[in-house]
C-alpha positions, 0 to 999 in steps of 0.5 A, spaced: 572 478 422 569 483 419 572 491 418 567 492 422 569 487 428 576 487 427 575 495 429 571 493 435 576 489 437 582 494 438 577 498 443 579 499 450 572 501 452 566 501 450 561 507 451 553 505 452 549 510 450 542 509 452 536 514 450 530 514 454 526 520 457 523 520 465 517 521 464 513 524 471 507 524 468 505 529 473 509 534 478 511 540 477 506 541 472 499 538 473 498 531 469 495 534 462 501 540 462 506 534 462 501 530 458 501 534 451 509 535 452 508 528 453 505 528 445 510 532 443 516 527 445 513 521 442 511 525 435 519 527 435 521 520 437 516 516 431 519 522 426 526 520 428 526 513 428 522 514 421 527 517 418 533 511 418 536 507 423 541 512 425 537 513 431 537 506 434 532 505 439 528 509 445 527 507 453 519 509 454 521 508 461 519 501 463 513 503 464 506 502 459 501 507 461 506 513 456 503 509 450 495 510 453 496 517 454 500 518 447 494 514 443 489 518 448 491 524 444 494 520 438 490 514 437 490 514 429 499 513 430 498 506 434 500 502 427 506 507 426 508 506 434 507 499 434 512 498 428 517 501 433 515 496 438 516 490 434 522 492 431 526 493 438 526 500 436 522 503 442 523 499 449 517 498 454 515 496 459 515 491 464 512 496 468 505 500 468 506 506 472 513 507 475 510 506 483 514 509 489 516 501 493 515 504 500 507 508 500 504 501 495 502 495 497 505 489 495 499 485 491 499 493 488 506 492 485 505 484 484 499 488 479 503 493 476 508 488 474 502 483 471 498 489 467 505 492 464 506 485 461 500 484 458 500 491 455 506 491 453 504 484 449 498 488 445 505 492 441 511 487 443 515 483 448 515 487 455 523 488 457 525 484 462 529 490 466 528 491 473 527 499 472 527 504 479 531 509 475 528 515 481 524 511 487 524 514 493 528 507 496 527 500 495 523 495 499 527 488 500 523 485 497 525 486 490 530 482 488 524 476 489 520 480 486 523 480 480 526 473 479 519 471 479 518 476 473 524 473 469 526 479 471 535 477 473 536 485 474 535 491 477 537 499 474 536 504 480 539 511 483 537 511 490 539 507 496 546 505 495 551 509 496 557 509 491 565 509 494 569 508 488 576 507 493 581 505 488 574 500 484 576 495 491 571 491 494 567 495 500 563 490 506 560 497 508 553 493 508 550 499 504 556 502 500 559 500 493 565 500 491 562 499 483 556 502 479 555 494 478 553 490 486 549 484 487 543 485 492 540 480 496 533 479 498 531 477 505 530 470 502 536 469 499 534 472 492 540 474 488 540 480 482 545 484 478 544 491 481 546 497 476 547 504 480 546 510 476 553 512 479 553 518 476 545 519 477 540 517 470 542 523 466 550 522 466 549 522 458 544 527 457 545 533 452 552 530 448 554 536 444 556 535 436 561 541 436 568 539 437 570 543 442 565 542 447 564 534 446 571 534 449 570 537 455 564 533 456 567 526 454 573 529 459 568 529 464 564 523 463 568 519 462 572 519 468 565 519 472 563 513 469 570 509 470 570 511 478 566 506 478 565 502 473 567 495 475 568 492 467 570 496 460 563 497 459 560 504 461 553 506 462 551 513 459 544 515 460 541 519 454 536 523 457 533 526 465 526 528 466 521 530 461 527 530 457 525 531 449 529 526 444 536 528 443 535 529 435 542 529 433 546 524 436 548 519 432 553 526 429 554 527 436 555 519 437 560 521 430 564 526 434 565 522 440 568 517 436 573 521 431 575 525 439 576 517 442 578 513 437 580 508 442 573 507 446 567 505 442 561 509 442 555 505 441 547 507 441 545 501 446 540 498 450 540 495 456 539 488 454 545 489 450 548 492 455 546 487 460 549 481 455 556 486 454 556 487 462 556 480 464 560 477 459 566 482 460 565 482 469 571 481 472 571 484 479 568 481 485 561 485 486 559 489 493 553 484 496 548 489 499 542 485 503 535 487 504 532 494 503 536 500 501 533 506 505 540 511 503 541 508 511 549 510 510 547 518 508 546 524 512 539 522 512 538 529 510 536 528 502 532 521 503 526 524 501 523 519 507 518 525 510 514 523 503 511 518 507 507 523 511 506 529 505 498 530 504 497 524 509 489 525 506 492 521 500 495 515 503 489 514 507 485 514 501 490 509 498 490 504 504 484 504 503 483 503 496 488 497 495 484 495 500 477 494 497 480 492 491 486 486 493 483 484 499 475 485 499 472 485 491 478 480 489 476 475 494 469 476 492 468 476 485 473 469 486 468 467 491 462 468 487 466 466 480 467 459 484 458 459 484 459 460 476 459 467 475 464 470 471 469 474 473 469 481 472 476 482 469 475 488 465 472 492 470 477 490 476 483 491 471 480 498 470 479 499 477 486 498 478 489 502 473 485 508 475 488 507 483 496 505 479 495 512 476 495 515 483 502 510 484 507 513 481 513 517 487 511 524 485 502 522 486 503 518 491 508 521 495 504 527 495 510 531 493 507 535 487 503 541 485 495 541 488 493 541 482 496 534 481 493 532 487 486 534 487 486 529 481 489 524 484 482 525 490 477 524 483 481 518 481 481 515 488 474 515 488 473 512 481 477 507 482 473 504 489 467 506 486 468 501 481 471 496 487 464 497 491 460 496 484 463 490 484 462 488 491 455 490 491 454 484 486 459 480 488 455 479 495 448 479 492 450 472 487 455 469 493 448 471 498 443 468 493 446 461 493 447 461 502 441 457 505 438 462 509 431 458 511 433 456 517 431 463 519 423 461 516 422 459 523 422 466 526 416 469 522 416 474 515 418 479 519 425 475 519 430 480 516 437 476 513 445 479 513 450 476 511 458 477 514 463 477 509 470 476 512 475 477 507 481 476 511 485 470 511 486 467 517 477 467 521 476 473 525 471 476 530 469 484 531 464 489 531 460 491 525 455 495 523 449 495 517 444 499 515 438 495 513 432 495 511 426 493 516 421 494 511 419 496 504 413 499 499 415 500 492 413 505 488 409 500 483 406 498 488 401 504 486 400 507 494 401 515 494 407 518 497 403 519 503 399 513 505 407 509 504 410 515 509 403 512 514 405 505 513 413 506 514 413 511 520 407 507 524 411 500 523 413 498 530 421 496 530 420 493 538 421 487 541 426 484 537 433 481 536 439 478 533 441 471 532 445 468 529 445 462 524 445 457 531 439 461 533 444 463 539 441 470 541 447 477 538 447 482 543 446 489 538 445 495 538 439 498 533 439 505 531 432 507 529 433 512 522 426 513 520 423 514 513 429 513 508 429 513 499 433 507 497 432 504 489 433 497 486 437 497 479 435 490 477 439 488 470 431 486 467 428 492 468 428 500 470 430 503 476 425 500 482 425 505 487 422 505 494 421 508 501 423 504 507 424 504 514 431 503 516 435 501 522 442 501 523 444 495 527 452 494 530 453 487 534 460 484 534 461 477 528 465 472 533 469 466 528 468 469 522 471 463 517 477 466 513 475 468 506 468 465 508 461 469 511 456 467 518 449 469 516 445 472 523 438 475 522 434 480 525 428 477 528 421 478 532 423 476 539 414 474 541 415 468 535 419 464 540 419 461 545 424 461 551 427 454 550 428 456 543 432 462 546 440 460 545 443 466 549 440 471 555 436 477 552 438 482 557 446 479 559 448 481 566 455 483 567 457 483 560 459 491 561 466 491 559 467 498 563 471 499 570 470 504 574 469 511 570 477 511 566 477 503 565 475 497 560 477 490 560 476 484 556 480 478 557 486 479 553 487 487 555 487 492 561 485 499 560 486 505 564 485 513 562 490 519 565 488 526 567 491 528 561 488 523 556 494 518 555 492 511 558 496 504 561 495 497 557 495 492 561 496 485 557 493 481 561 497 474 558 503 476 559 503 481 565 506 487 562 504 494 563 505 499 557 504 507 560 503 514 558 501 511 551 496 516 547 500 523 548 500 527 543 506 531 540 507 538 536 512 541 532 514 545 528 516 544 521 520 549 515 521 543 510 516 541 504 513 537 501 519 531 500 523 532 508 521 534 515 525 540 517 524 542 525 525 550 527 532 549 531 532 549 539 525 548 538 522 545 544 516 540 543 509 542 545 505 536 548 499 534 551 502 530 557 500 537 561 494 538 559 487 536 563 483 532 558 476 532 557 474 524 558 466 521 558 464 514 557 462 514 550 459 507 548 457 501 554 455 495 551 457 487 551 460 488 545 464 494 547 466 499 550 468 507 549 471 513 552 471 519 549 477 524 551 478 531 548 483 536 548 483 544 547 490 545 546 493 552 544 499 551 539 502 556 534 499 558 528 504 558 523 512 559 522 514 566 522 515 570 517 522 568 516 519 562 512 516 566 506 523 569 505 527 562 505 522 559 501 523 565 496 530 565 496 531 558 495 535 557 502 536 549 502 532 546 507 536 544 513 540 551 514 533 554 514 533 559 520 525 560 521 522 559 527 514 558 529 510 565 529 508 567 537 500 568 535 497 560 536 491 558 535 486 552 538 487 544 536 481 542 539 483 534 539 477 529 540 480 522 541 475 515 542 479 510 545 474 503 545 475 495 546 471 489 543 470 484 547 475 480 542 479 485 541 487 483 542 488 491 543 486 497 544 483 502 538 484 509 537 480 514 532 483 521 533 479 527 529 482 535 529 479 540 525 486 544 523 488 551 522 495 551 524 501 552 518 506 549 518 507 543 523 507 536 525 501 532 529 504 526 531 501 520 537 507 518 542 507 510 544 512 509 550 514 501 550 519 502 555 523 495 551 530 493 551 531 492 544 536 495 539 531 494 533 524 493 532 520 490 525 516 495 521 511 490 515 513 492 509 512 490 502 511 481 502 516 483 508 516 484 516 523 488 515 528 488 521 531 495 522 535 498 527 533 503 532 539 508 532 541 510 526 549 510 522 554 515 524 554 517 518 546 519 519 546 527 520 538 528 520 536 530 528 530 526 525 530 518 523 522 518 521 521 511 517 516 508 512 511 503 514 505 501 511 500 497 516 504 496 523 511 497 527 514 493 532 518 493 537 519 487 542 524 484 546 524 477 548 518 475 552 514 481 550 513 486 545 508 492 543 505 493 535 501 500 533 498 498 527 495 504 522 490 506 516 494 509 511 499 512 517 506 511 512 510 514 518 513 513 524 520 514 528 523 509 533 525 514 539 531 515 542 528 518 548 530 512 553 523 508 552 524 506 545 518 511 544 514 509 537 512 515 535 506 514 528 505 521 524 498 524 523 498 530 520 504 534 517 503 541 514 507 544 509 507 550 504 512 548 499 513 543 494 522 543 495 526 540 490 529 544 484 525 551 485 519 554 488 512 552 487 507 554 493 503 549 495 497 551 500 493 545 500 500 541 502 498 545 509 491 540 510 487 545 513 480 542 515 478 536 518 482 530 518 481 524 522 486 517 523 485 510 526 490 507 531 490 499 534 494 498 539 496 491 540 501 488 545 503 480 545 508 475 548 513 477 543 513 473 537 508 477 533 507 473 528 506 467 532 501 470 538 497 473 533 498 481 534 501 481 527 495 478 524 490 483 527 494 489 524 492 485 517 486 485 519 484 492 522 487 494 515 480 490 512 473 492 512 468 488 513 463 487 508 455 486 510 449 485 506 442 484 507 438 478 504 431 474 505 430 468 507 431 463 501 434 456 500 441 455 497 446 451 496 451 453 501 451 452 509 450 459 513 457 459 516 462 457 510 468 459 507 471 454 500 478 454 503 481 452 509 489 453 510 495 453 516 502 455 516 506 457 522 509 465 520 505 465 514 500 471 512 495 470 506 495 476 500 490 475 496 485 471 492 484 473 485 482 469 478 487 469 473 484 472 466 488 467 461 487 460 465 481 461 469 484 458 475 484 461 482 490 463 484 492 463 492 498 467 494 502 467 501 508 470 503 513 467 510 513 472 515 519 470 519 526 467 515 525 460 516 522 455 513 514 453 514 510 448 511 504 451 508 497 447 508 491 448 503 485 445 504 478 445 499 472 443 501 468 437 498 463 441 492 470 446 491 475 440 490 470 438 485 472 444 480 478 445 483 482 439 484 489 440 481 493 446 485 501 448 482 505 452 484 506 458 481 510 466 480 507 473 481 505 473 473 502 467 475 505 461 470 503 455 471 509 451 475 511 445 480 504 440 480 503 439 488 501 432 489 495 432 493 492 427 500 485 425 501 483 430 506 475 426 507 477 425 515 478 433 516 472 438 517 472 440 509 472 432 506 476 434 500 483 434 499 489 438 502 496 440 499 502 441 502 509 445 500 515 448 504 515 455 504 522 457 505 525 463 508 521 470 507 518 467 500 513 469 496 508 464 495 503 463 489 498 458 488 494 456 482 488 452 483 487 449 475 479 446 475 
């Protein structure tokens, strides 16, 4: 051995000394403060490393977009970076931003994870450490989720709460004995969890003198080995925005003349990874499934992060939307026609909304500056999905053969219905077409285009679908309209239209498929030809002057505005559903605080305004409007608080007695397919300081009720744990909550609604959060936030959907997924095409499984399919292509979530079946995460 080893070896304890900095790119500070800061650290960290190898190496905070934003501003130091990179000195990725679990789709963490490998493979080799050194909780999901990234770990400060009784083993379920703990996912997923015990900056700051380095080390080192379960101990060299400590290796020098029986060492966590498990000597707590800080007080979980600024989730539910589960799906359906496949621009649009994703962005818990940017970066990146819709739909329409509609004259109109979902879907849609067009080349004056646009009689026609069976619609005449070609050939092609907004219901959509219909002159046919009556008797889904009725659901409206439900399946009747709810708050932006012996304000004792909005075969709608009195602020109380810094739960402030008037205006509608009962509910609000929520009564029997979650319909309990001290016990979600019992159970589903509460009112009451008004970031000082009041127009949707209860196997599970997805129409003309008129590539089945989404992989060009199993046991999932499809895709493996190709599945004749193609088969285990690539 050398002297060097022989040294090492006489050591009692090992100190690992990890130097990183966690870097918020915005917060307290708007993005571009916290930006040059950010390029000051990185200046210092090169300058530094430059000089030697005393300083060992730096954590970029596992996530890869630091390095964009450094070379944004720096772009002439990338060779001087990447040199570091290579050599091992500056760790990065596997992440490329930071992203709260909770508030972000699960195929948006599946991206994040993807992109910060490929960045990271630019300069380097990506860490494999599952890194969540300050999220706001953790999804249950995560341990799968990093095994399929070759990830066997995961460093966290939040969700597990450490004991540290004498290092004995704890069965507290959400306690553990050591700072080391193995995490089991809901699939059975197993990896070693490491908890900043002692929270990410426990070795922030060394000092080099001798008198202070020994207090310091007297202290830290007896924090770290309250729960340390092996001699390897873990200080973190660094906190928030925090610059390199340029001194270390002296302090590291003192520390080892103070300790000469400990070995100090500037690690890394590979290095520390492969120390902690070669010494483990313990045995390890086991914590199982999401860690939500479930055995705390609840007062500092942050979980009020779910409904701050709920403006922003809205627009990220729909963000994620549009791009994973509608312009993927498109461009792949489209690229299996020959088109390319719009990499670059889908990447751009998904990192311009991963930008918005880290916890203090999408949390809403930063200054208004942060968040007025995040809107902007919104908007580009669903503008980039829309483009790539747009031309996804006009190559997809270009090859669907709709001669079929030649028969109904020149005057036929073509659309197309995309029904980007997974599972075949019916619903009521709308598209704005073009019933005429003059081009502005064609040379006739504005005047004489207007004459021929406002004279073109629009009477006398219908819609049919591809059948040739009449479509009862509802057409809107919106006149003389502007609109543009932009061909790839030529310049801009503008021309003056005669537009007609049409709505009508699309019944059996295929899944991840189109139904093509057309807007005909009814005089063209004859009456035999007619496939459906004109004028539909009967077809009204209204009763009486409060009800609608379709065959699955009963609907009834009080006085006051709430309504009964009916499911007409099960005989169960759900009521008082739809009271709105008032209180006040005197939190922030991070937790919900309550004025003490507040009474809630509800609207169950007001008389509503209630009128029949829409009457049509397809649906029916009430409108109910409320004019409700509430107050119009906190007191003046609140201000000095807030001011002198008095911590939220022993706040004092009460609401002010001056109200103002929420005028509330709800749209209750049901289509005649639709398994529930759809609100929208719109306010213009101009009270501070308060909570909207919407009540739903489910008067079940039951102890838990399942909420969806990331790849995961998580079990949670109603009542909390005794140690929960929170009056409030509000949860996250992301598209539905439920609660059942045996034979029945109701589903609230929502749009970017993230909160909601399971009450303990006697009627297990789900109540979701529509709006919460506060004045306050919170945290570490004051920084007002009067934008966080969201004064101004708001408005949410709402689905109400009850079932048999099971509901992933009746079906109410699935039509919250597909509320959460927009339909996608497009207007075409008549033309031949190799595709039939209602198609769809893919057909699958499997019993408790939900489709994800449908991409192309960059590398490989082969498809990939993902699935995950909603309940925990086994499922065989089926694959099926269709004859033209299994042509170019006849090989189908089984792979990850970075999509490397695994497992080949073997494949059966399927040429008996609708498609004539082949099918593939493969067990889906227990709440697994199944990935699919389809190879050419």
């Amino acid at each position: 051995m050398t002297e060097q080893q022989n040294k090492a070896a006489t050591k009692t304890k090992r100190a690992h000394i990890i130097s990183h900095t966690h870097w918020d790119r915005e917060w307290y500070l708007p993005y571009e403060k916290h930006h040059m800061r950010l390029v000051q650290l990185v200046d210092s960290l090169l300058d530094q490393l430059d000089q030697g190898s005393d300083y060992k190496s730096f954590y970029l905070d596992g996530q890869t977009i630091i390095i964009d934003d450094y070379l944004q501003v720096r772009p002439e130091q990338k060779e001087r970076l990447e040199k570091h990179i290579r050599n091992g000195r500056i760790v990065i990725g596997p992440w490329y931003i930071l992203q709260d679990a909770f508030l972000t789709s699960g195929e948006a963490n599946v991206r994040n994870m993807q992109v910060g490998h490929k960045d990271a493979k630019r300069y380097g080799t990506p860490s494999k450490i599952g890194y969540f050194p300050d999220t706001f909780g953790l999804v249950g999901q995560t341990p799968q989720l990093m095994l399929q990234s070759g990830i066997d770990n995961v460093f966290f400060g939040r969700g597990v709460k450490p004991t540290g009784f004498n290092n004995t083993v704890s069965d507290a379920g959400y306690e553990s004995s050591f700072s080391e703990l193995m995490w089991e996912g809901p699939d059975g997923s197993k990896v070693l969890g490491v908890l900043f015990a002692n929270w990410y900056s426990n070795g922030n700051e060394i000092p080099v003198d001798e008198a202070s380095a020994r207090k310091f080390w007297e202290t830290k080192l007896a924090d770290a080995e309250k729960y340390a379960s092996t001699n390897e101990l873990l200080y973190m060299n660094g906190c928030d925005h925090q610059p390199i400590q340029r001194d270390l290796p002296e302090a590291i020098r003192m520390a080892e003349q103070l300790h000469p029986d400990i070995e100090f060492v500037h690690s890394n966590f590979p290095d520390y990874l492969t120390a902690l498990k070669e010494s483990a000597e313990h045995e390890l707590s086991t914590v199982k499934g999401e860690l939500r800080s479930q055995r705390t007080d609840g007062w500092g979980t942050l979980v009020n992060t779910a409904s701050a600024r709920v403006y922003l989730k809205q627009m990220n539910q729909l963000g994620q939307a549009m791009l994973e589960k509608v312009a993927e799906p498109l461009a792949s359906y489209a690229y299996m026609l020959g088109h390319a496949y719009p990499h670059d621009q889908l990447t751009y649009a998904w990192k311009t909304l991963m930008q918005n994703h880290p916890h203090d962005s999408i949390c809403g818990c930063s200054v208004d500056e942060v968040h007025r940017e995040m809107v902007t970066r919104f908007e580009k990146s669903r503008h980039v999905a829309e483009a790539m819709i747009e031309e996804s739909t006009s190559q997809i329409a270009a090859s669907v053969d709709t001669s079929i509609f030649a028969s109904y004259g020149e005057d036929a109109r073509p659309l197309i219905t995309f029904n980007t979902t997974g599972w075949e879907r019916s619903g009521v849609v709308q598209i704005e077409l073009d019933a005429a067009r003059l081009y502005f080349r064609d040379g006739l004056s504005l005047e004489d285009m207007a004459a021929q646009m406002n004279k073109l009689d629009l009477s006398g026609r219908i819609l049919v679908d591809e059948k040739g069976a009449h479509v009862p619609c509802t057409v809107e005449d919106l006149g003389l309209q502007f609109g543009y070609d932009l061909p790839d050939d030529r310049f801009r092609q503008p021309y003056s239209c005669r537009r007609v907004r049409i709505t009508f219901e699309a019944e059996n959509v295929p899944a991840l498929g189109l139904k093509s219909y057309a807007w005909v002159r009814s005089d063209v046919l004859q009456v035999e030809d007619v496939k459906g009556d004109l004028n539909p008797i009967g077809s009204t889904l209204l009763r009486g002057d409060r009800g609608m009725e379709n065959e699955y659901v009963a609907v009834t409206i009080a006085d006051n505005g709430s309504f009964t439900l009916t499911d007409k399946r099960t005989g169960r009747t759900y009521k008082d559903l739809g009271v709105y709810e008032n209180v006040g708050d005197i939190g922030n932006e991070y937790m919900f605080k309550q004025p003490e012996n507040e009474v809630a304000l509800t609207t169950s004792e007001l008389q509503a305004e209630i009128q029949i909005l829409e009457d049509t075969p397809y649906r029916a709608a009430f409108e109910i409007v409320h004019h409700w009195e509430i107050p119009v602020s906190a007191d003046e109380m609140l201000d000095r608080e807030q001011r002198e810094l008095i911590y939220y739960p022993h706040r004092k402030a009460q609401r002010s007695k001056q109200t103002v008037t929420l005028r509330i205006r709800t749209v209750l509608s049901l289509s005649r397919s639709g398994k529930g009962v759809r609100l929208e509910t719109t306010f213009n609000n101009q009270a501070k300081d308060h909570r909207v929520r919407a009540l739903f009564p489910t008067d079940l029997k039951t102890a838990v009720h399942h909420v969806d979650s990331m790849f995961e319909i998580a079990a949670r309990d109603n009542v909390p744990a005794p140690e929960w001290q929170n009056p409030s016990n509000t949860q996250h979600q992301q598209s539905f909550v439920d609660v059942r019992e045996e034979q029945a159970g109701l589903v609230v589903a929502n749009l970017g609604l993230n909160e909601y509460e399971v009450l303990q009112d006697g009627r297990n009451t789900i109540a979701v959060t529509l709006l919460r008004a506060v004045g306050e970031l919170g945290d570490w000082g004051l920084f007002p936030t009067p934008e966080a009041q969201c004064l101004g127009e708001h408005s949410f949707q709402i689905e109400i959907i009850p079932h048999d209860g099971n509901g992933a196997s009746s079906g109410a599970y699935i039509e919250a997924y597909q509320f959460q997805v927009p339909w996608t129409l497009v207007q075409t003309d008549v033309h031949s095409g190799t595709l039939s008129s209602a198609h769809t590539p893919f057909a699958w089945q499997g019993e408790g499984m939900a489709f994800s989404s449908l991409k192309v992989n960059e590398e490989s060009g082969d498809l990939m399919m993902r699935w995950y199993n909603m309940v925990p046991s086994t499922t065989l999932l089926q694959l099926s292509t269709a004859e033209w499809n299994t042509q170019q895709y006849g090989e189908v493996y089984k792979s990850n979530i970075l999509e490397e190709k695994g497992e080949k599945l073997a494949s059966t004749d399927h040429s008996a079946g609708p498609f004539g193609g082949k099918e593939w088969s493969i067990q889906a285990g227990p709440c697994e995460i199944v990935t699919l690539g389809l190879h050419r």
